[in-house]
C-alpha positions as CSV (number, residue, x, y, z in Angstrom):
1,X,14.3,34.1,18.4
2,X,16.2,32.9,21.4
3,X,15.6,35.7,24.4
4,X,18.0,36.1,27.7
5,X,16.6,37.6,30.4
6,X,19.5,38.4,33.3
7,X,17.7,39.2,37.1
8,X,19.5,43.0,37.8
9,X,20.7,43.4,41.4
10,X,22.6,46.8,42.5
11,X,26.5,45.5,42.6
12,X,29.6,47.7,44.1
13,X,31.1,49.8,41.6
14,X,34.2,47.9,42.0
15,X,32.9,44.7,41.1
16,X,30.8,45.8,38.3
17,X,34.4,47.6,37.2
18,X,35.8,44.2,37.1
19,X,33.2,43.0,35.4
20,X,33.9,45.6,33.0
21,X,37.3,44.5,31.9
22,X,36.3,40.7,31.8
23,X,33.8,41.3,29.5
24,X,36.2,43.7,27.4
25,X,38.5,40.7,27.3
26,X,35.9,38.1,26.4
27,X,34.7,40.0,23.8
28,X,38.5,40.4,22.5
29,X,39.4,36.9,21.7
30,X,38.6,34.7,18.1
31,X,35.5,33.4,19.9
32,X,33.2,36.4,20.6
33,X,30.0,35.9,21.3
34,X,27.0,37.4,19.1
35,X,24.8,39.9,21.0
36,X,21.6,41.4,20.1
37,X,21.5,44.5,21.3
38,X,17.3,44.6,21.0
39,X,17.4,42.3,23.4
40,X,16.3,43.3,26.8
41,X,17.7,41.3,30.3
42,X,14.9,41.0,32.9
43,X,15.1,37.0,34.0
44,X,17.2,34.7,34.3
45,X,15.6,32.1,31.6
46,X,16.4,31.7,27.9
47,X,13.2,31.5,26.1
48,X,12.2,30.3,22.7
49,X,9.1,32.4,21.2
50,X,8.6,29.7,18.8
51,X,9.6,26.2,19.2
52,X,9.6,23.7,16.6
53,X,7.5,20.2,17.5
54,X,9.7,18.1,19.7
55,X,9.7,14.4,19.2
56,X,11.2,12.3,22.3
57,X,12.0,8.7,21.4
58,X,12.5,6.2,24.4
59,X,14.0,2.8,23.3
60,X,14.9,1.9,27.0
61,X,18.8,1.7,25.7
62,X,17.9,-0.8,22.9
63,X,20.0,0.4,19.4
64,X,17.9,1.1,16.4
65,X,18.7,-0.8,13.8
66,X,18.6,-1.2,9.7
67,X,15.6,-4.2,10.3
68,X,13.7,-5.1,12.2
69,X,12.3,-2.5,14.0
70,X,12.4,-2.0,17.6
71,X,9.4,-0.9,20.0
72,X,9.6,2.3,22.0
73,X,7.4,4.6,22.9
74,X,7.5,8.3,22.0
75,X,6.0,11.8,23.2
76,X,5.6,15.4,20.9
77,X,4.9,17.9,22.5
78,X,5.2,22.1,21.4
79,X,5.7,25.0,23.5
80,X,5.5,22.3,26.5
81,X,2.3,20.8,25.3
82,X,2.3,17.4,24.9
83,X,0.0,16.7,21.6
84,X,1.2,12.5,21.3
85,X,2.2,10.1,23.3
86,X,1.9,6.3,22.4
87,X,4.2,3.3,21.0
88,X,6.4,3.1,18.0
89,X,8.5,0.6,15.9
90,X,11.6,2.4,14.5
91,X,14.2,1.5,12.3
92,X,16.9,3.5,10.4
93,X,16.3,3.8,7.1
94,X,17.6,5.1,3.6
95,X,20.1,3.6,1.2
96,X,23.1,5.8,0.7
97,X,22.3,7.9,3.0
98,X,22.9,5.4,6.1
99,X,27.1,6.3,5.6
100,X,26.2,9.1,7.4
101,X,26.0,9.7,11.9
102,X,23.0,11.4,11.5
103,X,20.4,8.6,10.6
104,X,16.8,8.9,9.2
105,X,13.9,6.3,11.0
106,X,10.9,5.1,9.4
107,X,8.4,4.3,12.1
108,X,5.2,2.8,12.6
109,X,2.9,4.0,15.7
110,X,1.5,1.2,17.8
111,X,-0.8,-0.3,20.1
112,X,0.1,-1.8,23.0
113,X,0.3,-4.8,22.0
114,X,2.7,-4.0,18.9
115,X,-0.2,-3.9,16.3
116,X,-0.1,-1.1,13.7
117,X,-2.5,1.3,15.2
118,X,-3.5,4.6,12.6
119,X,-3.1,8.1,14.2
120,X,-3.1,11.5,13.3
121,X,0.5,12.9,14.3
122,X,0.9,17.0,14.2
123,X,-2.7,17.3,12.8
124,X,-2.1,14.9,9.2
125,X,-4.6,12.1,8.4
126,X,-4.7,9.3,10.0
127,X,-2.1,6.5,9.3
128,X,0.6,4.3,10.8
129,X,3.8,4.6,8.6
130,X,5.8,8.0,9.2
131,X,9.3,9.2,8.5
132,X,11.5,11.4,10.5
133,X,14.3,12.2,7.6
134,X,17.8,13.5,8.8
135,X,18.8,16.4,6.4
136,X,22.8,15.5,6.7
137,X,24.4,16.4,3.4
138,X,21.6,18.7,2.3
139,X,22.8,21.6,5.1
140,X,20.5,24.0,4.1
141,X,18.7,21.9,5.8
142,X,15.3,22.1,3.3
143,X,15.8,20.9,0.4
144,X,13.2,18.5,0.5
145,X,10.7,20.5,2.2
146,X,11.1,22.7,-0.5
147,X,10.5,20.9,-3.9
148,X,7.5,18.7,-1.7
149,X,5.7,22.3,-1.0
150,X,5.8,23.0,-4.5
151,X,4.7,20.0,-5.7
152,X,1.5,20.6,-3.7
153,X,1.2,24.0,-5.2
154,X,1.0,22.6,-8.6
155,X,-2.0,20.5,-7.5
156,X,0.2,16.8,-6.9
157,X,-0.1,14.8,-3.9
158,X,3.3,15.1,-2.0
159,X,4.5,14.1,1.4
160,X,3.3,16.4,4.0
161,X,6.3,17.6,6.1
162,X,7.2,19.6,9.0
163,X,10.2,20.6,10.7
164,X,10.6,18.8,14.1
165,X,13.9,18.1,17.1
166,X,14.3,14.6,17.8
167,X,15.5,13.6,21.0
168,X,16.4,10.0,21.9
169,X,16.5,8.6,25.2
170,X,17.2,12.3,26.6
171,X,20.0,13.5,24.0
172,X,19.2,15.8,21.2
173,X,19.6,14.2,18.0
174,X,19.0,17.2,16.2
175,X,17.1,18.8,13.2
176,X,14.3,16.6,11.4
177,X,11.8,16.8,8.6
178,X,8.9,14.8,9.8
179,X,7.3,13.2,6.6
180,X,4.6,10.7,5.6
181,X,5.5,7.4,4.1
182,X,4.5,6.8,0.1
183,X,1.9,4.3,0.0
184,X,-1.3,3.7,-1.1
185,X,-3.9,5.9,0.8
186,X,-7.2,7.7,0.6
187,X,-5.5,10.8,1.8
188,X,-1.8,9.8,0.0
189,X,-1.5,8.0,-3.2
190,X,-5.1,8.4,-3.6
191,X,-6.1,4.8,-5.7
192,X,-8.4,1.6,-5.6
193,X,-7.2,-0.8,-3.3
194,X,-6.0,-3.7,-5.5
195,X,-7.4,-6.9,-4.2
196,X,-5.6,-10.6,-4.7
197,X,-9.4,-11.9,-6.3
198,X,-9.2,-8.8,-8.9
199,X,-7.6,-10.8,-11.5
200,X,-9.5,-9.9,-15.0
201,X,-11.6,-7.2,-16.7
202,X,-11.8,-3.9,-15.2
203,X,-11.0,-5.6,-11.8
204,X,-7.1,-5.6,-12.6
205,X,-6.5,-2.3,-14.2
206,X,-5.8,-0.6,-10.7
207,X,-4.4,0.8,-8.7
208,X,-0.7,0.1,-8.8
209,X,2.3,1.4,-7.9
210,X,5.2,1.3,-9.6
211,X,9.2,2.6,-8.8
212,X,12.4,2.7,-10.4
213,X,14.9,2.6,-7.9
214,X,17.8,0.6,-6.2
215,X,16.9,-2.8,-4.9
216,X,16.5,-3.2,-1.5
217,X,18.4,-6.6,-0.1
218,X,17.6,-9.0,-2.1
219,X,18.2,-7.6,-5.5
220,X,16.0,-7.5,-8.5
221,X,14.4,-10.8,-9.0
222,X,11.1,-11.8,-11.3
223,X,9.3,-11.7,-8.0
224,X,10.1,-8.3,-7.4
225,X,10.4,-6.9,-10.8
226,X,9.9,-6.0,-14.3
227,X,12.4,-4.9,-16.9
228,X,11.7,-2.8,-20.0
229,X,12.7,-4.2,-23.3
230,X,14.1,-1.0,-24.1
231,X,17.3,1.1,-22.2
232,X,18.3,4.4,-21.6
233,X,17.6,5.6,-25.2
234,X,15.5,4.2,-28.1
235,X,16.4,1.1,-29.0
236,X,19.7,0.6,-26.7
237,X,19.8,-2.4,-24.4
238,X,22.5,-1.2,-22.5
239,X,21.4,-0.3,-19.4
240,X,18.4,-1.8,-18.6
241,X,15.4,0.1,-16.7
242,X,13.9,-2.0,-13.7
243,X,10.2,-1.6,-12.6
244,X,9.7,-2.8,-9.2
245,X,6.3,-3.5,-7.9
246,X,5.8,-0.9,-4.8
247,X,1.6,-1.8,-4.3
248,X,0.4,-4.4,-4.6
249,X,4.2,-5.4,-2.8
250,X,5.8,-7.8,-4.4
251,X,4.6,-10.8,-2.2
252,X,0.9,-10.0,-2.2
253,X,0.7,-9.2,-6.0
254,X,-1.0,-11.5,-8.3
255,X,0.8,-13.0,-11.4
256,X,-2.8,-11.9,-13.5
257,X,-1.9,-8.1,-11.7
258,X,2.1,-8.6,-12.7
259,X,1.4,-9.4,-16.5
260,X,-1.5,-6.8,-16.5
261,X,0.8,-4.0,-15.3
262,X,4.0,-5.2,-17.3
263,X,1.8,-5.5,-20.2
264,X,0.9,-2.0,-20.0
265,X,4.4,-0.7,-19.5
266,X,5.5,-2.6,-22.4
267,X,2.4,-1.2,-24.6
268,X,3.4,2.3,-23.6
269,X,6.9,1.9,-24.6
270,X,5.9,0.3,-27.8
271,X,3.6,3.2,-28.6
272,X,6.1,5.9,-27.5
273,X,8.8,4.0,-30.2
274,X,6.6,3.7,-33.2
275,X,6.4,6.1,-36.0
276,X,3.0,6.8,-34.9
277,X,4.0,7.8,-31.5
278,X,3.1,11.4,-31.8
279,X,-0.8,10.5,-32.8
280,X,-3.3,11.0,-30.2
281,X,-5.6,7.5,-30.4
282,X,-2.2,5.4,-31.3
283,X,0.5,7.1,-29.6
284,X,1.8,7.2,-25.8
285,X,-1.3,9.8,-25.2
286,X,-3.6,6.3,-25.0
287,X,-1.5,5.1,-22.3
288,X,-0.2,8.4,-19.9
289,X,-1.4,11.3,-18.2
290,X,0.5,13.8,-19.9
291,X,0.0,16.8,-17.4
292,X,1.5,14.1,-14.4
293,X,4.6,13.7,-16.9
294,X,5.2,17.6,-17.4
295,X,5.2,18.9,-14.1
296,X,7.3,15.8,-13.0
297,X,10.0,16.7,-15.7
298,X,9.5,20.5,-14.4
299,X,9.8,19.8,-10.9
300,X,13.2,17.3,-11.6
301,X,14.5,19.5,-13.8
302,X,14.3,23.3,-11.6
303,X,16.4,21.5,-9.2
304,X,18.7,19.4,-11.3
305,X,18.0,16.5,-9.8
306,X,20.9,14.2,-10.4
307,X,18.6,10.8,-9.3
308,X,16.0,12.4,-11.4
309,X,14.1,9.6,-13.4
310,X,16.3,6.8,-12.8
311,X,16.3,6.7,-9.0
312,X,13.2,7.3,-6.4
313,X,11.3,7.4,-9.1
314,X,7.4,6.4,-8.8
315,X,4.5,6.2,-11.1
316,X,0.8,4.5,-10.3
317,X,-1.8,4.1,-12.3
318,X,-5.8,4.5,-11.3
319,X,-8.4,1.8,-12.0
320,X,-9.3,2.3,-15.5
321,X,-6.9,4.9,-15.6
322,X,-3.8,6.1,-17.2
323,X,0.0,5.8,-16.2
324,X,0.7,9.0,-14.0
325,X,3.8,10.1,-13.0
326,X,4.5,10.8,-9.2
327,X,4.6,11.6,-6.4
328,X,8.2,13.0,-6.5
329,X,10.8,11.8,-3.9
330,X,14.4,12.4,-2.9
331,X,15.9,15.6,-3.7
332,X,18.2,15.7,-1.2
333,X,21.1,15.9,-4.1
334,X,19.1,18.5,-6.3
335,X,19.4,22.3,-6.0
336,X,22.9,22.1,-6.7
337,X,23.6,19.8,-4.0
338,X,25.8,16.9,-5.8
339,X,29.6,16.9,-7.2
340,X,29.1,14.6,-10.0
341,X,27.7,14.2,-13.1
342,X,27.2,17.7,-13.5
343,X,24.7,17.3,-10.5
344,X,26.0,20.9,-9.4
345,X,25.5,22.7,-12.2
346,X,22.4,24.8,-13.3
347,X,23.1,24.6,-16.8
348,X,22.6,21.1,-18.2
349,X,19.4,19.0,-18.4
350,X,18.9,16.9,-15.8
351,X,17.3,14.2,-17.7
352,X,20.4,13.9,-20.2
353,X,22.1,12.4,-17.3
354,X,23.2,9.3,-19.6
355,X,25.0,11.3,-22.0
356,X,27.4,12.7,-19.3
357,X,27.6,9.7,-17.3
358,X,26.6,6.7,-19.3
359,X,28.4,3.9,-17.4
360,X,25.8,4.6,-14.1
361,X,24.2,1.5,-13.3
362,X,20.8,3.2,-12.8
363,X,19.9,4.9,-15.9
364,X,17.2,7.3,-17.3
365,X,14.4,5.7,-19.2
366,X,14.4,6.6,-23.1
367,X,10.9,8.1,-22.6
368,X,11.7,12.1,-22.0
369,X,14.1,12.5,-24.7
370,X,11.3,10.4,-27.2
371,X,8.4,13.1,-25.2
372,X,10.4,16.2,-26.5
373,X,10.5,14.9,-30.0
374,X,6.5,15.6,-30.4
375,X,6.0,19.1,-30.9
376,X,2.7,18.9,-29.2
377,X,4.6,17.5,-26.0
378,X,7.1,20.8,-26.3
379,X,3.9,23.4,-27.1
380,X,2.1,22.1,-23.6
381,X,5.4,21.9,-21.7
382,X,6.1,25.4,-22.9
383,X,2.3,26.8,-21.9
384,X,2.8,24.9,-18.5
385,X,5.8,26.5,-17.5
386,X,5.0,29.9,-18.3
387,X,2.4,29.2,-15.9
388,X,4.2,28.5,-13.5
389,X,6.6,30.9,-13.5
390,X,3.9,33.7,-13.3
391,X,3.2,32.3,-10.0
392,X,4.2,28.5,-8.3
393,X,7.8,29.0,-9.4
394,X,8.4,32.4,-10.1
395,X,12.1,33.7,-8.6
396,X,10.2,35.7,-5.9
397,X,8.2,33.2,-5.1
398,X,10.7,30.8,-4.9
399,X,13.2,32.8,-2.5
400,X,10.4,33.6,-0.2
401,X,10.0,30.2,0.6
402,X,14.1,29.5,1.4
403,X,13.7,32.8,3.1
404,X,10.9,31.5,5.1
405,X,12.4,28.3,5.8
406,X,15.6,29.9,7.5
407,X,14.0,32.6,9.2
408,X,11.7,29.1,10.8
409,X,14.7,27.3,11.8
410,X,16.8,30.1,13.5
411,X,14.1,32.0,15.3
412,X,12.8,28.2,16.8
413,X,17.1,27.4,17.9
414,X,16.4,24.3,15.7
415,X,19.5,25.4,14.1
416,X,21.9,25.9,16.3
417,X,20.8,22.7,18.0
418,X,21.6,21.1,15.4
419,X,24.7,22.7,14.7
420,X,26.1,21.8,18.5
421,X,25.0,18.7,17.4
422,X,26.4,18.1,13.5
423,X,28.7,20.3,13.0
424,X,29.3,20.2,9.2
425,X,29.7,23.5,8.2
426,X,32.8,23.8,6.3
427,X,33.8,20.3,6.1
428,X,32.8,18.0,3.0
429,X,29.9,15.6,3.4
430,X,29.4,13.7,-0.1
431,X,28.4,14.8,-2.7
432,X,28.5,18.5,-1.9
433,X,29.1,21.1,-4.7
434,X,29.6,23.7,-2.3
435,X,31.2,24.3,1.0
436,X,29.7,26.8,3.2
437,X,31.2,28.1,6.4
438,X,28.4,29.0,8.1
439,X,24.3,28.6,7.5
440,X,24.1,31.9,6.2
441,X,26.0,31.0,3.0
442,X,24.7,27.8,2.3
443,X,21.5,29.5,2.2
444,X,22.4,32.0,0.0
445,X,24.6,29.6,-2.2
446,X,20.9,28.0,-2.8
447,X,19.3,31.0,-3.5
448,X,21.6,32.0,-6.2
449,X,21.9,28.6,-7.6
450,X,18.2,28.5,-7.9
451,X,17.5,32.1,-9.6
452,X,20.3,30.7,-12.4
453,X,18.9,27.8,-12.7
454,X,15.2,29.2,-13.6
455,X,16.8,32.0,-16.2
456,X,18.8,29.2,-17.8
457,X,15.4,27.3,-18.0
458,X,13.7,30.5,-19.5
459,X,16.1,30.4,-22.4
460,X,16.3,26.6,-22.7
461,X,12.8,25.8,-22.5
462,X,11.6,28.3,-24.9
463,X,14.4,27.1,-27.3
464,X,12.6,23.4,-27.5
């Protein structure tokens, strides 16, 4: 809540008559300002009770750039303490998303000497790779936040994030969702650490991680990348599905760890194909974690998640373990927050994607629409999300949180910060469904969106 305190002196009644009528007029033309009558002038100063972390980025004028990153060296401080200070690298990152001003960074902190150096930044474990993501299209503003706090609720490591200002080399840059990197960690992706000399026996089962996702520069390649034999749905070679090694990376991975991990892919898929694929010992229960695959297809599909399963999609796989699916990433398109594809709409499954757009180069693996043809599969999917609903995601629960969210960002003056700063309210930024004029109704265009989306669910889910 943003406070003005005005410093009272006795003035002439004359002037303070003037000063009548200007504010009369003021008040009287298209641009009024808003005033909160509880508030109470006694100062001059405009205080914020409750600031959100402030992160100030000094590049010393160089541009950040998509590769390589730059040093610079960066403070955060709340409420005027200063809680970090130390070096960076920063890049932009993102795919997609880098059409738009507002950029995201990925950064690593540093020594002085430019060496990765691990550090605990606004009180999360220890590590070097970070994200500040720019929430651009997405004007709610929390999108992400969102579906990543739920996640965490259902027991599933997801990025930690909080909301933070950026400034950069003294200019507000606005509104920013500070956010750990993906990668393999004791206190993120939680698996062994793959060495190149494990190459056989229990050594090589683990831990990987897998993605399907857009290629970064250099396309897919067989150094890079896997493909399954099968497509989009049983059978179909179409569109093919693209594994690409995310840990071990791609140039550290062994060709022993490569066929072990395709392998098991492949074995999956065969299992999930065959007439037997329902059978516990012989079926695709031998090869995944069930549970990891039902609350992922929950989470993508309460949010409609138009990249759902064929984009930003990961999966790893413990040391003796099976194939898990997770963590999520990406929703900055779900919620009703994309124009195509049905992306908008809370009445269509999310991971029947191919049937409404079937020329997409990225493409839904076959596996969920083979999942729901076990009855077992639809009876624990059922029980789960009856669960859920009686807590994690029940409506209430689930407006508190938006609630919650916006009530953060306007009392801290994040928002309107970042509204001086972006203004996108009104205007189209791809792929929006909807158009709001001011915060207030994209926030409320969200909460409606979600409460059909859950009863449509209800009815849809149960019908399985």
């Amino acid at each position: 809540m943003i406070k003005k305190r005005v410093q009272f002196q006795w003035l002439p009644f004359n002037f303070v008559l003037v000063l009548f009528f200007l504010v009369i007029s003021a008040c009287s033309s298209d641009d009024k300002p808003i005033i909160d009558a509880s508030i109470q002038p006694d100062s001059d100063e405009v205080v914020i009770e409750n600031p959100l972390p402030v992160f100030s980025i000094n590049t010393n004028g160089v541009t950040i750039v998509d590769e390589p990153k730059i040093p610079a060296v960066f403070s955060i401080t709340e409420k005027e303490e200063t809680l970090y200070e130390g070096n960076m690298g920063i890049e932009i990152r993102g795919s997609s998303s880098q059409m738009f001003p507002k950029k995201s960074f990925g950064f690593e902190t540093w020594d002085s000497e430019g060496n990765d150096l691990d550090a605990s930044l606004l009180e999360y474990p220890e590590e070097e790779d970070w994200i500040l993501y720019a929430p651009y299209s997405d004007k709610s503003l929390m999108r992400n936040v969102l579906i990543y706090d739920l996640a965490r609720e259902m027991n599933h490591y997801a990025s930690r994030t909080k909301f933070v200002e950026v400034n950069i080399n003294g200019i507000s840059n606005g509104l920013y969702v500070f956010m750990e990197k993906l990668k393999r960690d004791k206190e993120r992706i939680d698996i062994n650490k793959l060495k190149d000399d494990e190459n056989e026996g229990e050594d090589v089962t683990g831990g990987y991680i897998l993605k399907i996702d857009k290629s970064d520069k250099e396309g897919y390649t067989a150094q890079n990348s896997f493909n399954s034999k099968y497509g989009s749905s049983i059978n179909a070679s179409g569109n093919e599905i693209r594994f690409l090694y995310d840990y071990p990376e791609w140039d550290e991975i062994t060709e022993q760890q490569k066929s072990y991990i395709s392998t098991y892919i492949s074995n999956f898929e065969d299992a999930l194909v065959a007439d037997t694929f329902a059978d516990v010992e012989l079926g695709y229960a031998a090869f995944i974690d069930v549970n990891s695959f039902i609350d992922f297809f929950i989470l993508n599909e309460i949010s409609n998640n138009v990249d759902g399963y064929r984009i930003s999609t990961f999966m790893h796989k413990e040391k003796n373990g099976k194939l898990k699916m997770g963590p999520i990433w990406d929703f900055n398109l779900a919620f009703g927050n994309a124009d195509y594809c049905s992306g908008g709409d809370t009445n269509v499954w999310a991971y029947r994607f191919n049937e409404r757009c079937p020329n997409d180069f990225w493409s839904v693996p076959f596996w969920w629409e083979r999942l729901l043809q076990d009855p077992a599969f639809v009876t624990q999917l059922k029980a789960r999300w009856t669960e859920l609903r009686g807590g994690v995601l029940a409506d209430a629960a689930l407006l508190d949180k938006v609630d919650g969210y916006s009530l953060l960002l306007n009392d801290s003056g994040a928002l309107q910060a970042n509204t001086d700063r972006w203004p996108t309210f009104g205007t189209y930024i791809w792929p929006n469904k909807f158009i709001g004029t001011n915060y207030t109704e994209e926030v409320e265009y969200l909460k409606r969106w979600i409460s059909d989306r859950t009863q449509w669910l209800d009815d849809s889910i149960g019908a399985l």
